[in-house]
NUTOR-876168 format. One record per atom (N, C-alpha, C): residue in three letters; z, y, x. Coordinates in steps of 0.05 Angstrom, whole numbers, plus 5000, padded with zeros to 4 digits. Atoms other than C-alpha are relative to their C-alpha. Example, Ala and Ser with C-alpha at 12.3 -4.5 7.8 and 13.67 -1.06 7.14 Angstrom:
ALA500049765018ALA515649105246ALA500050245018SER499949764984SER514349795273SER501450224985
END
This chain:
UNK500049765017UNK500050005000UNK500050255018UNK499849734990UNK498350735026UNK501850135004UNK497849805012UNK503151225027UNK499550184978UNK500349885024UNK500451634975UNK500749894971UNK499150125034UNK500751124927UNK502949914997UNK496350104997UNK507750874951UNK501550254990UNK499149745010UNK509551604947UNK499950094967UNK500849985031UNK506351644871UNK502049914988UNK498650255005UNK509650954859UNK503850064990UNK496750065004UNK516051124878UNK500850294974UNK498249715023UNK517451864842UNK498949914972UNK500650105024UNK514551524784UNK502649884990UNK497450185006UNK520151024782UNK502550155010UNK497549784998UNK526251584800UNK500150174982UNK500549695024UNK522952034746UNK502649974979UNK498050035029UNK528351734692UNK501849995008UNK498049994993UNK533551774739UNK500450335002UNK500549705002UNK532252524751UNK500150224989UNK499749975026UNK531552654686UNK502550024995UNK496950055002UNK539052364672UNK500850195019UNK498349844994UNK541752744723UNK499450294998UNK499549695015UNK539153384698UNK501550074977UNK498050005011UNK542753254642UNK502550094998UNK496949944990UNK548853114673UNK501750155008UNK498049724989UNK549353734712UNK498850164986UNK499949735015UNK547554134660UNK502849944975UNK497350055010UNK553653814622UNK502150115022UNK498549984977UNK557253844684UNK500850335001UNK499249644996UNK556154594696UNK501750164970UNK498749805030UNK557954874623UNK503349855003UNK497550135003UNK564054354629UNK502050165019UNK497449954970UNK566854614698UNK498450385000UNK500749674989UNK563755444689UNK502750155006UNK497549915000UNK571155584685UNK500650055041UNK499450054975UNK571055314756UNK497850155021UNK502849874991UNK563955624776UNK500950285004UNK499549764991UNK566856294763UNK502550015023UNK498150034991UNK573156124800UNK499650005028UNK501949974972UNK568456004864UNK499450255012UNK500449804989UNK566756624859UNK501750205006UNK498549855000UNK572156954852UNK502750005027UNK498750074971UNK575356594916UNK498450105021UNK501549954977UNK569356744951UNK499850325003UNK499849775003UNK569857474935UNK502950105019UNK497449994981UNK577457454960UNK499249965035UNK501150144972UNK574157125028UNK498650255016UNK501849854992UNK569057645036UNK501450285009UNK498349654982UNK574158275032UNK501449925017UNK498650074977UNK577557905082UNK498550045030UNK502149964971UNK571357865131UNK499450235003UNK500749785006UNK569558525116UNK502350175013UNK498049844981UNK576158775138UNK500449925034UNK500849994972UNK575858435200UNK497950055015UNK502449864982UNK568758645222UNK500250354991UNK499349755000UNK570759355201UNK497250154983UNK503549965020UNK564959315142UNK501550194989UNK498449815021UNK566259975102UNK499749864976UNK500750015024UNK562359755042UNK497549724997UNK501850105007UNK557359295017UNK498150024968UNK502049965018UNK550759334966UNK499249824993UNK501550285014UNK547558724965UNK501449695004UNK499150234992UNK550858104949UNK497749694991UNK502150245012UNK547657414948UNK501249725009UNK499850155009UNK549956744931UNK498049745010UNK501550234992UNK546656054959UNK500949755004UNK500150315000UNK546055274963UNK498450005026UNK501250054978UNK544155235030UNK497849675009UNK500650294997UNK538954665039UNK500649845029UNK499150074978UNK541554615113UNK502449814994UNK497750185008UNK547754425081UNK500149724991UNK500750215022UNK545053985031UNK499249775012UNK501650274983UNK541453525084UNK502449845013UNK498450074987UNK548353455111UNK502249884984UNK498150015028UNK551453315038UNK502550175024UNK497949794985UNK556353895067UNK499850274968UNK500549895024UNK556654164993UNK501050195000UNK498549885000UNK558654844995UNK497950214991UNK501449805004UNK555955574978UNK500350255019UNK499249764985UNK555456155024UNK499550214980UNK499749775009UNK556456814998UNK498950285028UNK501449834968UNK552357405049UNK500350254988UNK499749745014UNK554758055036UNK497950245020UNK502749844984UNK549058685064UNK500950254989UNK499449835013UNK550759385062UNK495850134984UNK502649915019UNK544159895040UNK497049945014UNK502350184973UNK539559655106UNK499449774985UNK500950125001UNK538659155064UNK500449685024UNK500150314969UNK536058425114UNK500650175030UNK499849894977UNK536059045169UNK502450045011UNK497549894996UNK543259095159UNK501449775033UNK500350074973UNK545358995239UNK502849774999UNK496650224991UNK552958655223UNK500949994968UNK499250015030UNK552258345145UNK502249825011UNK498250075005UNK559157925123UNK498649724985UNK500350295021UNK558357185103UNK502449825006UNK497450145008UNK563656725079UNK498949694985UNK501350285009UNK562555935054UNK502949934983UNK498050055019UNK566555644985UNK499349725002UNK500650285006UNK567254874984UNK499349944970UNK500950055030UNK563754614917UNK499449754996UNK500550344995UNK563553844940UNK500349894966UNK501050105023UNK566153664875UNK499150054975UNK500649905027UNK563254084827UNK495349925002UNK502450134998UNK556653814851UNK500049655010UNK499750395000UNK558753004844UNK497549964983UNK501950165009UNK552752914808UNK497650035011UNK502249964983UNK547753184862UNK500749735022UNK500050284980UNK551152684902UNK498949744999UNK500650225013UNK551052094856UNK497049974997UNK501949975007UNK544052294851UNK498249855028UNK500150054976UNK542752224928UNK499749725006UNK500450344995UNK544751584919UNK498249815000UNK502050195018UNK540651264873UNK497350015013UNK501649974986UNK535451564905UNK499349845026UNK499150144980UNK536551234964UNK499849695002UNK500150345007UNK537650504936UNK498550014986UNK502450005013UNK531150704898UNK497749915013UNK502150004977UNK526850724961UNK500749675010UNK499050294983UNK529049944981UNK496849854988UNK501950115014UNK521449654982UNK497350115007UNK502049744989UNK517750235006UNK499050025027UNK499849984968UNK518650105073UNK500250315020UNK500149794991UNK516650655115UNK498050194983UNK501749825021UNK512050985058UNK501150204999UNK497249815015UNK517751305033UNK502550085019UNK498649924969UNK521851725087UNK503050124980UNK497549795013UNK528652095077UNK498950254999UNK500749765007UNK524652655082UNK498450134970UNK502050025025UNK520452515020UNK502749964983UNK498550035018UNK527052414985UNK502450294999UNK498349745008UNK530753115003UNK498050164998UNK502549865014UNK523653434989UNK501350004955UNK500049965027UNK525553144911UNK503150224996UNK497149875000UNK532853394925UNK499550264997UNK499749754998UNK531254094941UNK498650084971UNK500549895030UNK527454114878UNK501750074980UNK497850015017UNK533453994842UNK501950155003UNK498549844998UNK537254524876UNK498750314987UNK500849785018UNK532655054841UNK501550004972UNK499749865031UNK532954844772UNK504150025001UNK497749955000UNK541054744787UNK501450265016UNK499449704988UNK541555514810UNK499850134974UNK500649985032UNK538255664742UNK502749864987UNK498350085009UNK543455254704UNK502950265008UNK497349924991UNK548755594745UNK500150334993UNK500149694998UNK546456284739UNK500550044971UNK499249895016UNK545856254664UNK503149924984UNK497849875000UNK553056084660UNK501850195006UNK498749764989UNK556456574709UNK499050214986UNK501549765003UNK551057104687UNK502650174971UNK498549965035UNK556257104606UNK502349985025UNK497750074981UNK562056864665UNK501350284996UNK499349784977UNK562857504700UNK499250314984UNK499949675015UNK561158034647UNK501950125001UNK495749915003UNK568558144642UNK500350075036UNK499949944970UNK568358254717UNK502050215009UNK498549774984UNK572058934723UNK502949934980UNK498050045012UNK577058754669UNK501349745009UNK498650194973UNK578358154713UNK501550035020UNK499649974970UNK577958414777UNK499349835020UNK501650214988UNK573857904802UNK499350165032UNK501849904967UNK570458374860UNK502150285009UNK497349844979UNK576658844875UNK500250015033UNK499950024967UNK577258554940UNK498450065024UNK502649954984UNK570458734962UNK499050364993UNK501449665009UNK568759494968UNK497450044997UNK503150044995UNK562159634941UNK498650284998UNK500649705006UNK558060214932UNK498950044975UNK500749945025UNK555960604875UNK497449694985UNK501550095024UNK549960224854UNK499949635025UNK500250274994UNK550059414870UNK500249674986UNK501150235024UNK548158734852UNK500149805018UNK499250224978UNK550458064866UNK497849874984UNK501050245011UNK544957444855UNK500849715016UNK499750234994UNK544456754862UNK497849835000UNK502350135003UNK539156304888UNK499149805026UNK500450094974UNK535456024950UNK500150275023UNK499149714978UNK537456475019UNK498250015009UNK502349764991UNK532457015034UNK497249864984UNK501750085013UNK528456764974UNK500150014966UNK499549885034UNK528056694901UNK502350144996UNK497650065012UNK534256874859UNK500750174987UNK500249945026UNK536557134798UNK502250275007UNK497549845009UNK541957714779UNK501949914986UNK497350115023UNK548457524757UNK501150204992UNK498449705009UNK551658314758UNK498550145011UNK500249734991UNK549358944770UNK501050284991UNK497949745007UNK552659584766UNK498150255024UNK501549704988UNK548760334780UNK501550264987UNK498749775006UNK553360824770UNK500150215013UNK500849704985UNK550361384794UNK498150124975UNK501549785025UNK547861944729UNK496850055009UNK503049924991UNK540162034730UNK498550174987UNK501649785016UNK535562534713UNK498149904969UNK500850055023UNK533562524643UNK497649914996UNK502750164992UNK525962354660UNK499749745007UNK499750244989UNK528161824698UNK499249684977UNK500150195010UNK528861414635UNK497249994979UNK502249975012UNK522361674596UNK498049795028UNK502950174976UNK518761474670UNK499849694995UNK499250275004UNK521860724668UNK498349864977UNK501550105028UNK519660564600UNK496849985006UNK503549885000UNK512460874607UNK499249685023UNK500350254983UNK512560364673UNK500049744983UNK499350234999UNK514559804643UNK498249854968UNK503050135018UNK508159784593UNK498249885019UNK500850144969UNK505659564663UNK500549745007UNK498850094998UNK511059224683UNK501649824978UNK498650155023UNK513758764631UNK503549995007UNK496749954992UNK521458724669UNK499950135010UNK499649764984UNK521259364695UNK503650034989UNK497749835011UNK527459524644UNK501849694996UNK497350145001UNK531258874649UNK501849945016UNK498450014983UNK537758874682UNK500350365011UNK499849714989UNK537359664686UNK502150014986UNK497849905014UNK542360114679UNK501250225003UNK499549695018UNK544260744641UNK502850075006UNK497349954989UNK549961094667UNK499850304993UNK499349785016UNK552661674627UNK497950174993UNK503149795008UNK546361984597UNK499349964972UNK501149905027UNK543262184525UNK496849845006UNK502250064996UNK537861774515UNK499149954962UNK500949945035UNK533661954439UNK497949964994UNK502550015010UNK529161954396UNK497349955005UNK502350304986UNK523861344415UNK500449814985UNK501350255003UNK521060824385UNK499849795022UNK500350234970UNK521760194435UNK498349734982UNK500750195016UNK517159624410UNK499149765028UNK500250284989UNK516658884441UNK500549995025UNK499649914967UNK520059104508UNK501949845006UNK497150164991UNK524258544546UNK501550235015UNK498649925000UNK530158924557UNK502949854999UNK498050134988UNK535058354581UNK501450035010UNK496849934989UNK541958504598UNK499950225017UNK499549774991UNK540459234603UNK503250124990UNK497749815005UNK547059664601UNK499150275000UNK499449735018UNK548460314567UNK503250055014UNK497349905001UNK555160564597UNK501350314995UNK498849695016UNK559461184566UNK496850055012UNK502049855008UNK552461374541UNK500150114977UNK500849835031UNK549661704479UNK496849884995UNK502150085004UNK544161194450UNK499250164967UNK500449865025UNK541261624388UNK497450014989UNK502049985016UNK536061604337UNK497649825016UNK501550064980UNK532861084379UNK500149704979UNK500250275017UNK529560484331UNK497549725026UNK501850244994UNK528159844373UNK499349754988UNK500350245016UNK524559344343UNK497749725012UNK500650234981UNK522258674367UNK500350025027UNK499949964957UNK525658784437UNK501549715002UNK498050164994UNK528758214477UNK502350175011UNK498149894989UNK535558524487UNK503549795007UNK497750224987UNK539657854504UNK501250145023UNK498350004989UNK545657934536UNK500550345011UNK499449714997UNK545558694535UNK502650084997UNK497049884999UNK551859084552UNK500550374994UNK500249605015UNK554059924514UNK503750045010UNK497349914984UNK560859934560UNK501650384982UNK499849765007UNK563460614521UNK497650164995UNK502349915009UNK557660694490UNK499850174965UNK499749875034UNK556561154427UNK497549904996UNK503049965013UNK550160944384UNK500650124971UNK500649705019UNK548161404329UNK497149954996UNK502549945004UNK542061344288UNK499249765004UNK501950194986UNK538960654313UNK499549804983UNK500250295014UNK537159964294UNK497749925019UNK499650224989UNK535759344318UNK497149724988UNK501650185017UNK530059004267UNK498949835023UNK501250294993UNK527558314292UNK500349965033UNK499650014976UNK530758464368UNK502149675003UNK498050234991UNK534657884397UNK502250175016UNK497949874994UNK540958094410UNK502849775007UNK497850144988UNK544157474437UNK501649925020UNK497649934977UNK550657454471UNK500350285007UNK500049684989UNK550358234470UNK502950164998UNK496649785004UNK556958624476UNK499950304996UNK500249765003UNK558259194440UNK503150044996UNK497649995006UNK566359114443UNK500850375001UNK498049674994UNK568059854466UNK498850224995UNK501949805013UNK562160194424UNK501150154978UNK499149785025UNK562760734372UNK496749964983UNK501450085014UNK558160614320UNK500150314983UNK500149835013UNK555361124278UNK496549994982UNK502850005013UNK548861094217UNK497749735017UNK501350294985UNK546360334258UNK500049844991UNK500750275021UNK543459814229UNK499549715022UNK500750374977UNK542859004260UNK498649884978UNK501150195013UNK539358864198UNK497549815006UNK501650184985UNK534758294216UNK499649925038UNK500850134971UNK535958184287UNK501749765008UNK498350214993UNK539057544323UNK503250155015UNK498349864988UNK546157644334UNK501449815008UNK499050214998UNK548056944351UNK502450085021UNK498549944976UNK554757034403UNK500350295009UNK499149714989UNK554557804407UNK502850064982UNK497449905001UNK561358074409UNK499450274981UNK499949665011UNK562558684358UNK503750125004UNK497549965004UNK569458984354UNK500150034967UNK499350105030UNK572858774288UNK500250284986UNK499949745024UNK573759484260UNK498950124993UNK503949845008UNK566059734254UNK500049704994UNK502250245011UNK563559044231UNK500650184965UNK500849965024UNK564759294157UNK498250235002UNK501749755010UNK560959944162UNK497449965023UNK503449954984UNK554559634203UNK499349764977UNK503050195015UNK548759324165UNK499849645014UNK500450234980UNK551158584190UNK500649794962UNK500250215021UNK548757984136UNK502849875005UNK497750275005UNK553357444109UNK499149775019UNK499650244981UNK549356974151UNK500250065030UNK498949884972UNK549757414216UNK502649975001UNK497550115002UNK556857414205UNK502149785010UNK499150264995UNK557456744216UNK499549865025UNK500749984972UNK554656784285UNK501050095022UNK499549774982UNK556957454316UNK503049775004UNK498050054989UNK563657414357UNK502150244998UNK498149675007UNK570057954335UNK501649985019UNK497249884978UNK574758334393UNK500450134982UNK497849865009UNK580858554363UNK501250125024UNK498649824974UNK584659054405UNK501749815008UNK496750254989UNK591758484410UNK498049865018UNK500550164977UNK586458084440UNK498950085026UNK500849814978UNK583458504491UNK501250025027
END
């Protein structure tokens, strides 16, 4: 037999094991996110530690990884690489490593099988042809991971999750492959912008399709606009002023209005899941027809917004006792 076809052969016959353990660690992750954020939140502790001993003032860019160096070594762990505004140029970044051995027992178990899969193959089938499938699996299990932390860590300052790490005004931690793909889990731009700024953005992002997701509005008046079919994914609004502003058909999952006043708006046929509007002021806003599966409202505007009996039964209520 060739190697091509041995090679065919074999990922043919691992495909249903592969399968299963995507599964598993996608059970696995939602089961242990408790513990996922907990990672990070040690590794954050770690980082203002290194940071004070290399005499880092600040950092901007954080980033999050599964090292496949590691992985070859089953040495299961995550580094954390902190970068001030230099960016990769930055001459003396901060990195720190979180053990995660057993929160990835099923990449192991996976390893295995793999392994006592190839018995047959002879030399067709290398260890290299088998952490080739592995690394695959460390993508889509970055994905998995990201869209738990991403809901994780919203609560972040009311935590205090990243206390320990001084950052600067505007910064953003992801998670992914190092000095390569990887997603956003937080970002925070708290720096005021010129009122154009947000007319320019928009206009862009009839271009750009994500130009406006993951942006973010930091104390500013933003009015009277029509927004139609614009992904707009876990943009934030903080102590703003959203007014007379009707979006309709936007993706606005996992959107955050931190001390946000809206006034005037609505929401028709937007997705609006997992969106937090806990510490908003509501004023003449309608949600009639949009998805509100898991968005948080605060319990004492739900009677005076336009929210169905069967939305209702979806959304999520903060009461102040619980807060």
């Amino acid at each position: 037999m060739d190697r091509e076809t041995a090679l065919q052969n074999y990922r043919e016959a691992v495909s249903r094991k592969i399968a299963a353990f995507r599964s598993h660690m996608g059970d696995s992750v939602l089961e242990h996110a408790e513990d996922w954020e907990a990672v990070v939140e040690k590794a954050m502790k770690l980082l203002g530690e290194q940071m004070e001993k290399q005499g880092k003032e600040y950092v901007c860019f954080l980033y999050f990884s599964l090292l496949k160096s590691d992985t070859i070594n089953r040495n299961y762990r995550v580094q954390l690489h902190g970068l001030d505004m230099s960016w990769y140029m930055d001459k003396e970044p901060v990195e720190v490593y979180v053990d995660v051995k057993e929160l990835l027992t099923p990449l192991d178990e996976l390893w295995n099988e793999l392994v006592c899969a190839n018995q047959g193959y002879g030399v067709s089938v290398n260890e290299y042809d088998i952490q080739n499938l592995l690394f695959d699996e460390l993508t889509i299990m970055d994905n998995m991971i990201c869209q738990v932390l991403r809901y994780r860590l919203r609560d972040w300052e009311k935590k205090g999750i990243f206390e320990p790490v001084t950052r600067s005004p505007y910064w953003v931690l992801r998670w992914g492959e190092y000095r390569d793909q990887t997603e956003i889990l937080v970002q925070a731009d708290r720096v005021e912008k010129d009122p154009g700024v947000w007319k320019t953005e928009l206009s862009k992002a009839a271009r750009e399709p994500e130009k406006m997701v993951f942006s973010y509005w930091y104390k500013g008046t933003y009015a009277d606009r029509t927004i139609r079919d614009m992904d707009m994914r876990f943009i934030t609004f903080e102590e703003s002023t959203v007014q007379n502003i009707v979006f309709q058909n936007c993706n606005l999952e996992g959107s955050r209005f931190p001390g946000t006043r809206l006034t005037g708006c609505s929401f028709e046929g937007c997705n609006l899941w997992g969106a937090d509007f806990r510490e908003c002021t509501f004023e003449q806003t309608s949600f009639a027809g949009a998805e509100l599966t898991a968005a948080v409202f605060p319990a004492e505007s739900v009677p005076f917004l336009e929210i169905s009996a069967e939305q209702l039964q979806v959304i999520r209520l903060d009461r102040e006792e619980e807060s």
